[in-house]
C-alpha positions as CSV (number, residue, x, y, z in Angstrom):
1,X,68.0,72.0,113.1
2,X,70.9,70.4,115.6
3,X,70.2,69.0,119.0
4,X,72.0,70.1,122.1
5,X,75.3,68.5,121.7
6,X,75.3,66.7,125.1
7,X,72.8,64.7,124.0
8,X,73.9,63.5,119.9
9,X,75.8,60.5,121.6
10,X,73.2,59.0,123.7
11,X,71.8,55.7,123.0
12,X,68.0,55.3,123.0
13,X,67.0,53.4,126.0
14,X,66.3,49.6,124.9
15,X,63.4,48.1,127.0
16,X,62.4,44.1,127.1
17,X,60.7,43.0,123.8
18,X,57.0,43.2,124.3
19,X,55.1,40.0,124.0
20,X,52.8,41.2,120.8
21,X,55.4,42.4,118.7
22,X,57.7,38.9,119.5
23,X,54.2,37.1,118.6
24,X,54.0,39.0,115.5
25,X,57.7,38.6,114.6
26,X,58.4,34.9,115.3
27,X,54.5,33.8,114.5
28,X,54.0,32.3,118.1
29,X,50.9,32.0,120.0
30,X,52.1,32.1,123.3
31,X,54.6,33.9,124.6
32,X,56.0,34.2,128.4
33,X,57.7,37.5,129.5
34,X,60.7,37.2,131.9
35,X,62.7,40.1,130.3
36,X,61.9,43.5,132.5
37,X,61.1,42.6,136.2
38,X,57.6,42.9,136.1
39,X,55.1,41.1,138.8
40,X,53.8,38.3,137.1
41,X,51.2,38.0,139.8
42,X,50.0,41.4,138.1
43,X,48.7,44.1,140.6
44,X,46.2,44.4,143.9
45,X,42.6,43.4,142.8
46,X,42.2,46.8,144.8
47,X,44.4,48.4,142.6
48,X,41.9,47.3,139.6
49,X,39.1,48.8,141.4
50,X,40.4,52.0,142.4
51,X,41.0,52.4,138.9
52,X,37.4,51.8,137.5
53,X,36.4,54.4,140.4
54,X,38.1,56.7,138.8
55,X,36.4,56.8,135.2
56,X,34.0,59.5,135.7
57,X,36.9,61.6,136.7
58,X,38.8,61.2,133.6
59,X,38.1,64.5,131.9
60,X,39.6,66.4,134.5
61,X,42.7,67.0,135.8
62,X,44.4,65.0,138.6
63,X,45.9,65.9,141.9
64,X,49.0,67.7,141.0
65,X,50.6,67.0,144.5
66,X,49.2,63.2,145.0
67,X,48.0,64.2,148.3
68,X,46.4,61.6,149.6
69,X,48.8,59.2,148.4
70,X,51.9,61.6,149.6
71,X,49.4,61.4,153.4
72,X,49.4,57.8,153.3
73,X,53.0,56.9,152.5
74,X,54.2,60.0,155.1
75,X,51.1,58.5,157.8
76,X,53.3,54.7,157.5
77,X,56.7,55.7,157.4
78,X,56.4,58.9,159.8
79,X,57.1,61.2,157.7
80,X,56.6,65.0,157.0
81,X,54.5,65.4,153.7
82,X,56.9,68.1,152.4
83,X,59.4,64.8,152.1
84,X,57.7,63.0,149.7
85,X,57.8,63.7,145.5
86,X,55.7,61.6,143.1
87,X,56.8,61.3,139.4
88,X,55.8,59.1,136.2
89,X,57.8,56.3,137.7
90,X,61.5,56.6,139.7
91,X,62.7,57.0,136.3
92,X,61.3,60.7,136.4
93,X,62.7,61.1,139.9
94,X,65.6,60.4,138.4
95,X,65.4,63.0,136.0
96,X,64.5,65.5,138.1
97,X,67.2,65.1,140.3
98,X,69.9,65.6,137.4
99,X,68.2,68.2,136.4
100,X,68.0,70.2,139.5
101,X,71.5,69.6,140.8
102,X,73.8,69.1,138.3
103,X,75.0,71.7,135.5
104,X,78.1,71.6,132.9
105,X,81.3,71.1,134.9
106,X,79.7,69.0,137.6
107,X,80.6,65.2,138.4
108,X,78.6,62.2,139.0
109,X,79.4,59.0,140.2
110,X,77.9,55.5,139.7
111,X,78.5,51.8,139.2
112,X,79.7,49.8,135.8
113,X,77.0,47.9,135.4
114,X,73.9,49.9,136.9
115,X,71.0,50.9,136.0
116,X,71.5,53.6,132.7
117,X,69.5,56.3,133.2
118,X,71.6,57.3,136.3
119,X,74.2,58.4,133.2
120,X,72.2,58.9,130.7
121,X,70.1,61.8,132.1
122,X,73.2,63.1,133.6
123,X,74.8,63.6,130.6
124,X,72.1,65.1,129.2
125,X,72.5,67.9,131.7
126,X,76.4,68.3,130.5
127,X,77.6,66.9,134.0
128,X,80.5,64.3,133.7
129,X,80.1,60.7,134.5
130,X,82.7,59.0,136.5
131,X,81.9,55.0,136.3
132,X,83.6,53.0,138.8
133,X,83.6,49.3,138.2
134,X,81.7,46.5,140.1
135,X,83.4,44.2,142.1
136,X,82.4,41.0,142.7
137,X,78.7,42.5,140.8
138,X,78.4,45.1,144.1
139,X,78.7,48.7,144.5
140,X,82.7,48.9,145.3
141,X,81.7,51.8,147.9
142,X,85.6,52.3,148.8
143,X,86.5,53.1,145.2
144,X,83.6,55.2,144.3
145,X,84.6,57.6,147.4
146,X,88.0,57.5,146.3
147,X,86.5,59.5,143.2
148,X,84.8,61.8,145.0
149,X,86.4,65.9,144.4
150,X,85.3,69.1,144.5
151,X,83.2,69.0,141.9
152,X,81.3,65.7,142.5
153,X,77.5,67.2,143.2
154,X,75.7,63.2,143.3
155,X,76.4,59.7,143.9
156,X,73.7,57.0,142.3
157,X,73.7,53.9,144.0
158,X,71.4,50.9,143.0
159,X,70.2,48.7,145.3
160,X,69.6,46.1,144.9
161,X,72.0,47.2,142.1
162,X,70.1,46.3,138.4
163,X,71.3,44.4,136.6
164,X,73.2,42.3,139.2
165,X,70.7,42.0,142.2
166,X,73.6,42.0,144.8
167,X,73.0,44.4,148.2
168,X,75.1,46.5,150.0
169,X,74.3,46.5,153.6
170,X,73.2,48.7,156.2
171,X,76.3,48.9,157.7
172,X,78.3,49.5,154.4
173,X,76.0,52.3,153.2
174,X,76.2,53.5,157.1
175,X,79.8,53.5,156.9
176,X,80.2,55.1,153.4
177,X,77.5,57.5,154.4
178,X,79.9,58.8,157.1
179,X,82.9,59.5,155.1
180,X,81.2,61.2,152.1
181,X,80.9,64.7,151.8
182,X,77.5,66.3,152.9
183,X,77.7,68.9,150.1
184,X,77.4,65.2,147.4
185,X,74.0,63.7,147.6
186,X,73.6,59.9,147.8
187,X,70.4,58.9,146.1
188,X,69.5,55.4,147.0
189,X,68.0,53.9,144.6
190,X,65.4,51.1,145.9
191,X,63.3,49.6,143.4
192,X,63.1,46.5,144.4
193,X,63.4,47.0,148.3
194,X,59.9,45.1,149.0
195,X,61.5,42.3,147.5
196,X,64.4,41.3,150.0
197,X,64.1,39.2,152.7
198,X,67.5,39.5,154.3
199,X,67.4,41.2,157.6
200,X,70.6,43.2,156.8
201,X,68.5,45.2,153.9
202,X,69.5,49.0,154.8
203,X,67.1,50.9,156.9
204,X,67.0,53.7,154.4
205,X,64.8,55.7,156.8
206,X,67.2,55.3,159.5
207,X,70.0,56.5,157.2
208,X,67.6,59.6,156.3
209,X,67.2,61.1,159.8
210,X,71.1,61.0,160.5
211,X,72.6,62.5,156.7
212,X,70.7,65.0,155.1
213,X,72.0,64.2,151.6
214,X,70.1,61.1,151.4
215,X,67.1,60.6,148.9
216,X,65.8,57.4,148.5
217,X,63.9,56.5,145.4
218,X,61.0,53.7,145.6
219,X,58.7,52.3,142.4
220,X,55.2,50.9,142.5
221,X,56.3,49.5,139.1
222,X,57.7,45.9,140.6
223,X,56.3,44.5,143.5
224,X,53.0,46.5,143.4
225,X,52.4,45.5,139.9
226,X,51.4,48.7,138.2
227,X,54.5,49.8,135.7
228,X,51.7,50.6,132.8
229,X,50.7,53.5,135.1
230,X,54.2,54.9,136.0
231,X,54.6,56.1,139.3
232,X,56.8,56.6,141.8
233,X,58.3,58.6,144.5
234,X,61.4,59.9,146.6
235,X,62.0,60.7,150.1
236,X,64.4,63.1,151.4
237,X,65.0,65.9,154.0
238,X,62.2,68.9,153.4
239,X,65.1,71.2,151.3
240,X,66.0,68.7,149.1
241,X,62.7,67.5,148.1
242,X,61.4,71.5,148.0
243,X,64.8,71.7,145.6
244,X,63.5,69.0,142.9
245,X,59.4,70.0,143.1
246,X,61.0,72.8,141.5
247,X,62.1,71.4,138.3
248,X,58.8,68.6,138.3
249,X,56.9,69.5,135.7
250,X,52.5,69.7,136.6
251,X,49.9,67.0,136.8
252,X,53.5,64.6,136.1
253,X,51.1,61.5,138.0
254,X,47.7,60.6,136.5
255,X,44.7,60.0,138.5
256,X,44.5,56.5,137.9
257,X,48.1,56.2,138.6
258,X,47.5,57.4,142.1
259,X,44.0,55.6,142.6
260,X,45.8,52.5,141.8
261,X,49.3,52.9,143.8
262,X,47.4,54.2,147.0
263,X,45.3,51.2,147.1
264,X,48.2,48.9,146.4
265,X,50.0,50.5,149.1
266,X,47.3,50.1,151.7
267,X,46.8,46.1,150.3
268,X,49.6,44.6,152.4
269,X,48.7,41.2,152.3
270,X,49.0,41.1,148.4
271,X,52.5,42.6,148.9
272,X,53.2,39.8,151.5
273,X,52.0,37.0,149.6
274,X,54.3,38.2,146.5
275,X,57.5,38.3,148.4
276,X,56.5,35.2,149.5
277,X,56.5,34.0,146.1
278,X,59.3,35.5,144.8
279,X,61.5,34.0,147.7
280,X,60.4,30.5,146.2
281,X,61.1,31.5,143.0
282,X,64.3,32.3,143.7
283,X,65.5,29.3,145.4
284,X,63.8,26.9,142.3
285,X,65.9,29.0,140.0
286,X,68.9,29.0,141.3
287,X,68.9,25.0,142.6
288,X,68.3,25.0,138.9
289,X,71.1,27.2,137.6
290,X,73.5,24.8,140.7
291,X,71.9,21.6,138.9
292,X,73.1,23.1,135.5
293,X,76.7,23.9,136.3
294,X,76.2,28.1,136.1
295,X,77.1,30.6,138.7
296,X,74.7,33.3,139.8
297,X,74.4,36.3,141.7
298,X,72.9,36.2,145.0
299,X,69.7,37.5,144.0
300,X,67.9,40.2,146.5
301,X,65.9,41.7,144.0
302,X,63.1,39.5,141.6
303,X,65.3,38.9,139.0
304,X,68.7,36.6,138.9
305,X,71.9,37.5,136.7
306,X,73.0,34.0,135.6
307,X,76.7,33.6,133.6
308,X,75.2,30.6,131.2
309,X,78.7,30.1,129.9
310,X,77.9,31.4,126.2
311,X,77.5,34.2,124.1
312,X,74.6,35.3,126.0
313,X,73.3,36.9,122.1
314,X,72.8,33.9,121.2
315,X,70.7,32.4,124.2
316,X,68.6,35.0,124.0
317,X,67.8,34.8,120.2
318,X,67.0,30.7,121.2
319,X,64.8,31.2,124.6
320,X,63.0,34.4,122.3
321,X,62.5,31.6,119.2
322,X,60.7,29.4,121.7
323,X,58.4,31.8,123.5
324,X,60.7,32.7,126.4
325,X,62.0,36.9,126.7
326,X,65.0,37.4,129.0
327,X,67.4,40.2,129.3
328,X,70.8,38.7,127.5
329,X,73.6,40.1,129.4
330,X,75.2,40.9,125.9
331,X,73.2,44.3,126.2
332,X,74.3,44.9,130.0
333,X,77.8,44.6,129.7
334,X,77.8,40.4,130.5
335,X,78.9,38.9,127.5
336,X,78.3,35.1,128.4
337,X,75.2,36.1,131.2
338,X,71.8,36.5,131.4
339,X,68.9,38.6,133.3
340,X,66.0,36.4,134.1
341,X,62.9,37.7,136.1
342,X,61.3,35.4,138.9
343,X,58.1,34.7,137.2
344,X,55.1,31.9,138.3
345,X,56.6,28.7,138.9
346,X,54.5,27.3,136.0
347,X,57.1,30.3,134.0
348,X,60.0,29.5,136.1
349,X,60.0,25.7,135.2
350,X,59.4,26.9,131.6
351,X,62.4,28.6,131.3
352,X,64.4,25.9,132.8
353,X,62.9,23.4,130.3
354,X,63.0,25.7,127.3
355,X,67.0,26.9,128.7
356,X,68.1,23.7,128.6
357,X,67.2,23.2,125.0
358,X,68.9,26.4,124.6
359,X,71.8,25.5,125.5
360,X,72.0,22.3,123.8
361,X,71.5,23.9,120.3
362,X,73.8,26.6,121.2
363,X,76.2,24.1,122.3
364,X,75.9,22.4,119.3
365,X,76.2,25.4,116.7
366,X,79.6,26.5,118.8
């Protein structure tokens, strides 16, 4: 029995360690998480109790369209409910799009470093992947529309791109917006949105009413604390979103799922308070990373790409030894860098302390 060809050289998507299996492996009691971008504030108390309120219900089915959650995100953003798809995470969106619009024969184009499964569900439709490299860690927008042809059916675009956390601007997805093709859709990929604090963040809606080949792709898996649950959603003109419910497979959101993100999404003061936090965060790490001698990424997401100055493999094998799991740039294509996500402070000043060991010993073995 063989596999569909496109899909025998695909890697298996690596997530962060989890913290029970590096407890069981290294024999540590404690164990601080810093590897996959998660909210270490955890999620809404609301969410928690829209979640319990749902028990009774579990036997039956849930919603198969999210309703009231599709009402509440169309209600604050002035939307049209037929604009709105939920799936089990932006990672399904993701899939869905591939497989609704692109076939064997058709290109895609995206970043080199981004976030893989812009490429990796791609391929698994037979479309070809054109990767256009970074510059300066950002989206180069002029050389990825240089690449645009005939056949070119979607453009991915992170931002804040993953791994990196730089931003493109309004402006420069404004201006690349008007020179691309309407026939190619842009899908805007904004994960980590409700993180940034600059007030040149694009205005995605905006961008939405004046190109119809937009979709923008949002998570309640970061700032909204609830990535066990996978759900997220994507927001586009009416046909495009009527194009991808086509291929979305039924019931693809749990009850709970919804429960839990519509009540996270109504609890703004808890989303507030976080980006609040995560702006600190930020600003003790990299004062730390300055302190230190390493250069950084401007960080608009909550997570900084640091270049530590040495084979990132081994950093992360000596923060994972002491308790500490990051993202080495080793498996992202940074060979001397790595991903840290803004935890507490009580985890931020950990992983200083613990780095700084780190470094020491590796230092020393080199």
């Amino acid at each position: 029995m063989l596999p569909k060809k496109n899909i025998v050289h695909l890697p298996v998507y690596q997530p962060g360690k989890p913290i029970e299996e590096v407890k069981k492996e290294l024999g540590l009691k404690e164990v601080t998480k810093l590897a996959s971008n998660e909210n270490p504030f955890g999620c809404s108390p609301k969410a928690k109790e829209a979640i319990l309120a749902e028990m009774d219900q579990i036997s039956l089915y849930p919603d198969g369209a999210s309703q009231s959650l599709t009402a509440a995100i169309a209600q604050e953003y002035s939307l049209e409910t037929n604009q709105i798809i939920f799936g089990a995470g932006s990672d399904e969106i993701i899939l869905m799009l591939a497989r609704a619009f692109l076939e064997p024969g058709d290109e895609n184009i995206m970043a080199t470093h981004t976030f893989p499964q812009y490429k990796h569900n791609a391929e698994i439709e037979g479309a070809t992947s054109i990767e256009v490299p970074l510059k300066e860690g950002t989206h180069d927008l002029d050389a990825m529309l240089a690449k645009v042809t005939a056949k070119t059916k979607i453009i991915w675009i992170c931002n804040p791109n993953n791994p990196t956390g730089t931003m493109l601007t309004h402006d420069e997805i404004q201006s690349f917006m008007k020179r691309v093709s309407p026939q190619v859709l842009v899908v805007l990929d904004e994960a980590y949105a409700e993180y940034n604090v600059s007030g040149l963040y694009p205005d995605g809606l905006q961008l939405l009413k004046e190109h119809a080949n937009i979709i923008l792709l949002r998570t309640f898996s970061k700032i909204y604390g609830l990535a066990s649950l996978r759900i997220g959603y994507g927001i586009g003109r009416a046909e495009v979103i009527r194009s991808v419910n086509q291929v979305r497979e039924p019931f693809n959101t749990t009850r709970f799922a919804q429960a839990a993100a519509l009540a996270a999404f109504k609890d703004t003061q808890f989303i507030d308070d976080c980006r609040k936090a995560n702006a600190i965060g930020i600003a003790y790490l990299t004062e730390q990373f300055t302190r230190l001698g390493f250069s950084y990424y401007p960080a608009h997401g909550n997570f900084v790409m640091v270049d530590v100055q040495r084979p990132a493999a081994l950093v992360f094998d000596g923060l994972l030894r002491k308790g500490i799991i990051i993202r080495g740039g080793h498996m992202l294509g940074f060979p001397t860098s790595i991903r840290v996500t803004v935890g507490s402070q009580a985890q931020n000043e950990l992983f200083i302390q613990m780095l700084e060991q780190v470094i020491v010993d590796v230092t020393v073995q080199a």
